[in-house]
Legacy VTK file of the C-alpha trace (Angstrom):
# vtk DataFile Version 3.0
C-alpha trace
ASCII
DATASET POLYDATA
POINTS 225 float
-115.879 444.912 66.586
-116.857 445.357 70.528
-119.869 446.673 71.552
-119.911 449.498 73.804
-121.373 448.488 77.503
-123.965 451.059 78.336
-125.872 449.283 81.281
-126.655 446.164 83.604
-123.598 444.330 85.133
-120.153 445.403 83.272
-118.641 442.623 84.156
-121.224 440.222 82.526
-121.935 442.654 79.574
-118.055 442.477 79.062
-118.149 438.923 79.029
-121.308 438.633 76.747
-119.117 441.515 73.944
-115.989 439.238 74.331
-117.800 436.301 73.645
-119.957 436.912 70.873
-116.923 439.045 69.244
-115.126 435.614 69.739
-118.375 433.827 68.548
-118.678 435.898 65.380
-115.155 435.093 64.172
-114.161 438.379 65.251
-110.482 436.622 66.181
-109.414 433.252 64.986
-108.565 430.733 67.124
-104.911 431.454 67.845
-105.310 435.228 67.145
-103.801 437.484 69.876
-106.332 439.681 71.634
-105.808 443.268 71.647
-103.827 444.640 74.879
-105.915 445.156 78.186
-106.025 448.844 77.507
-107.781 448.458 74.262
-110.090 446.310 74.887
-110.795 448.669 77.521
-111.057 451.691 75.478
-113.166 449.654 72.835
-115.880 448.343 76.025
-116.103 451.580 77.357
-115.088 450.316 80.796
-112.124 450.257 83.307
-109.068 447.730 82.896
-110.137 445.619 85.967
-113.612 444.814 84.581
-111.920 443.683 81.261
-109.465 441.509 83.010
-112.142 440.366 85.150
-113.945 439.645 82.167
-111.077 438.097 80.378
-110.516 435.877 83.473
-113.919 434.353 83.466
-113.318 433.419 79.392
-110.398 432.021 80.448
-111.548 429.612 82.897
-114.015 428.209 80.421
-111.345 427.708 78.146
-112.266 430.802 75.252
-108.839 432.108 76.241
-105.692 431.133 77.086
-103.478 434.053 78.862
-99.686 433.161 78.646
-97.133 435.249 80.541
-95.270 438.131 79.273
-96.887 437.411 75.794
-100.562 438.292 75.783
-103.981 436.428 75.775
-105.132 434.238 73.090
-108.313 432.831 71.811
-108.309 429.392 72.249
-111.935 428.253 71.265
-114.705 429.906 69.448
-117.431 428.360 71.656
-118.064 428.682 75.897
-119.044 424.792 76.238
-121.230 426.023 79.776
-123.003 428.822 77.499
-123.624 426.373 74.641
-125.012 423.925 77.052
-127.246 426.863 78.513
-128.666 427.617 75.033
-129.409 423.909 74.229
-131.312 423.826 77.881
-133.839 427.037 76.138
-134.429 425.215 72.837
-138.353 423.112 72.482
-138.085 420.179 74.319
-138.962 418.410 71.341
-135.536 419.525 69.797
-133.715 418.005 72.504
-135.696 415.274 72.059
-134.664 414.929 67.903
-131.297 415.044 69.332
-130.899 412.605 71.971
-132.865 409.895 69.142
-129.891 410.770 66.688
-127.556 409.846 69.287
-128.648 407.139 71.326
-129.937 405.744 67.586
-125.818 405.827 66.466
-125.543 404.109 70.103
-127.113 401.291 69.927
-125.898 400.065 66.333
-122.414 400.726 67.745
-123.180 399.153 71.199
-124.170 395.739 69.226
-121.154 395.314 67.535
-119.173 396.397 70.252
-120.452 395.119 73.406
-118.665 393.320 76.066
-119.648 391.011 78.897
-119.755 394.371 81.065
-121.456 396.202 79.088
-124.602 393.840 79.144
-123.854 393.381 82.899
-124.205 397.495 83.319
-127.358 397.601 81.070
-129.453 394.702 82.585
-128.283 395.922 86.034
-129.936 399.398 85.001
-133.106 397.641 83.858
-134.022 395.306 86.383
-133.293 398.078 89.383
-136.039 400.589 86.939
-138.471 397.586 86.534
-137.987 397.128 90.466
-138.838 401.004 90.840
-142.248 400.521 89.910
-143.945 403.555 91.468
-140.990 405.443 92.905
-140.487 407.711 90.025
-137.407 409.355 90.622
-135.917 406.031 91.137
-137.138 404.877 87.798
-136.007 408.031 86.132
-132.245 407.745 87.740
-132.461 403.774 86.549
-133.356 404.848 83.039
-131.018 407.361 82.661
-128.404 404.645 83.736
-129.812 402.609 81.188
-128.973 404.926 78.247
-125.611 406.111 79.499
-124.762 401.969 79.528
-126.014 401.915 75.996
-124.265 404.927 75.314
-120.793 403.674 76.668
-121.153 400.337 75.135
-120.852 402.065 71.753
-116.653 402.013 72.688
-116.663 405.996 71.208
-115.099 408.088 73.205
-116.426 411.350 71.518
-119.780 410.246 71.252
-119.754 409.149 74.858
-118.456 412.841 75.763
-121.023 414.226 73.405
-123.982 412.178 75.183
-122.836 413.178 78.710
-121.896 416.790 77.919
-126.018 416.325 76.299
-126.959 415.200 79.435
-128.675 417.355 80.887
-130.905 417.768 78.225
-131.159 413.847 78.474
-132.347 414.242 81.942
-135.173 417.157 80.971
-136.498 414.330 77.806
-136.826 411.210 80.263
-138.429 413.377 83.031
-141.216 414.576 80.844
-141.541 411.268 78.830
-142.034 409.886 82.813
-144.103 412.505 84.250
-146.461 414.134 81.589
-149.320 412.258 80.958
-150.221 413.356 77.603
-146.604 412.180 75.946
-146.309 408.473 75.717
-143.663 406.717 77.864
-141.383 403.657 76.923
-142.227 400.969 78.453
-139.810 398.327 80.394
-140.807 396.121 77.291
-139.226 398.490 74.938
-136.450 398.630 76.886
-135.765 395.026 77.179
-136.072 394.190 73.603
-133.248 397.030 72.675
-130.881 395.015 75.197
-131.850 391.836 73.738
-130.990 393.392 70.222
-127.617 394.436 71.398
-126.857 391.314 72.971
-127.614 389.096 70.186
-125.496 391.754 68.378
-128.160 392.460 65.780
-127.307 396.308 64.714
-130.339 396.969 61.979
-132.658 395.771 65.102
-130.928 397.665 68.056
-130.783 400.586 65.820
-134.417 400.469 64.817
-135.707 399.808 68.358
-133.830 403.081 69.516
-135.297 404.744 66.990
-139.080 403.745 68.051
-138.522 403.910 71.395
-138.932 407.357 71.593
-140.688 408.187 68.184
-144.291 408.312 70.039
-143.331 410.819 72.511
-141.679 413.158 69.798
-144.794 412.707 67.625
-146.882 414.029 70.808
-144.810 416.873 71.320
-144.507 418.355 67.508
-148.191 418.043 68.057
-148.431 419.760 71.120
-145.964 422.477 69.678
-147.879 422.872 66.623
LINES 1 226
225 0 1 2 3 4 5 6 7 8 9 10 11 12 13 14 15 16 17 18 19 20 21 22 23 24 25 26 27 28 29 30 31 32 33 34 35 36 37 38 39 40 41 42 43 44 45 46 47 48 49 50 51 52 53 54 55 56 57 58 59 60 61 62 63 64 65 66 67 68 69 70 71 72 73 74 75 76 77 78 79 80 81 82 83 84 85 86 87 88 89 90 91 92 93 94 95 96 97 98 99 100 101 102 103 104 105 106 107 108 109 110 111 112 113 114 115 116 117 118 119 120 121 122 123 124 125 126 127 128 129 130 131 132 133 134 135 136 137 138 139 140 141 142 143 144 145 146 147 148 149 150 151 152 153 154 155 156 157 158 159 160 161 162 163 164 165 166 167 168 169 170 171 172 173 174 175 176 177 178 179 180 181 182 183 184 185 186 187 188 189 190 191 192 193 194 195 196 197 198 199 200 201 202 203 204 205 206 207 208 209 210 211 212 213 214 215 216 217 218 219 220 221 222 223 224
């Protein structure tokens, strides 16, 4: 079930075993972990690195220790390691993924929009149109754009699921900004999603998030090609 640690940093190797035995469906969520002594027969190293290890899983919410009773697996996935492996995939993946999102976003956001949320989102565009050449302002601007959009949908889950996504987020709008062979939106672009979603037109809104960022992903499958 665990594999053996034979080199490099025990406690990190332990961590990696207990995850991906956790990972692999090794132990249900709910399922009791074997005692410390066990585990630490099975690892091949001392108690205090697997309760080291077990600590660390713990505070990323894996495991759940409760006193007097054991420790317990709690989720099958480490939310900071998932994020970790989106960070390594093609850009263009990311990319695929934030257009699926923010594309559910803005239908939602024109049916559900309040006063507010236009307020946020033309607040957000005219400070990026005022950026003009100060690019990180205009990236932090467009950013604030999206997560507007984004919170205007009124879904809590796919709000979480955009911001826990943000860093990724960040990575797309950087390069769409900064590299000159990947087409950027344009303020225009911009502007006519927020007029979609304030004249509550959800084919439109949806389509225009769609587009906006269809050119870039075309130039990067072609650049990954």
């Amino acid at each position: 079930m665990l594999e053996r640690i034979r080199k490099g940093s025990l406690v990190e190797t332990a961590i990696e075993s207990l995850r991906n035995a956790i990972e692999k469906g090794d132990w249900d969520v709910g399922d009791r972990l074997p005692v410390e002594s066990e585990l630490s027969d099975a690892l091949g190293v001392g108690r205090n690195t697997v309760r080291e290890a077990v600590r660390v899983l713990v505070h990323v919410g894996m495991l759940e220790t409760r006193q007097g009773d054991g420790t317990y697996v709690r989720a099958t996935r480490d939310a900071g390691e998932t994020l970790r492996r989106i960070t390594r995939t093609q850009l263009a993946d990311q990319l695929e993924v934030r257009i699926m999102l923010e594309t559910e976003a803005a239908k939602l956001a024109a049916a559900r929009r309040t006063v507010q949320d236009l307020r946020n989102m033309t607040s957000a565009l005219d400070a990026r149109a005022k950026a003009g050449g100060d690019l990180q302002s205009r990236i932090r601007h467009d950013e604030a754009f999206h997560h507007a959009l984004v919170a205007a949908s009124h879904n809590p889950a796919l709000a979480e699921l955009y911001n826990y996504f943000s860093h990724a987020v960040s990575q797309t709008i950087e390069q769409t900004e900064t590299n000159t062979d990947l087409p950027e939106p344009s303020q225009e672009d911009h502007e006519l999603l927020l007029a979609a979603v304030r004249r509550q037109d959800e084919t439109r809104a949806e389509n225009l998030a769609r587009e906006l960022l269809k050119p870039s992903l075309q130039a990067l499958k072609r650049q990954e090609s």
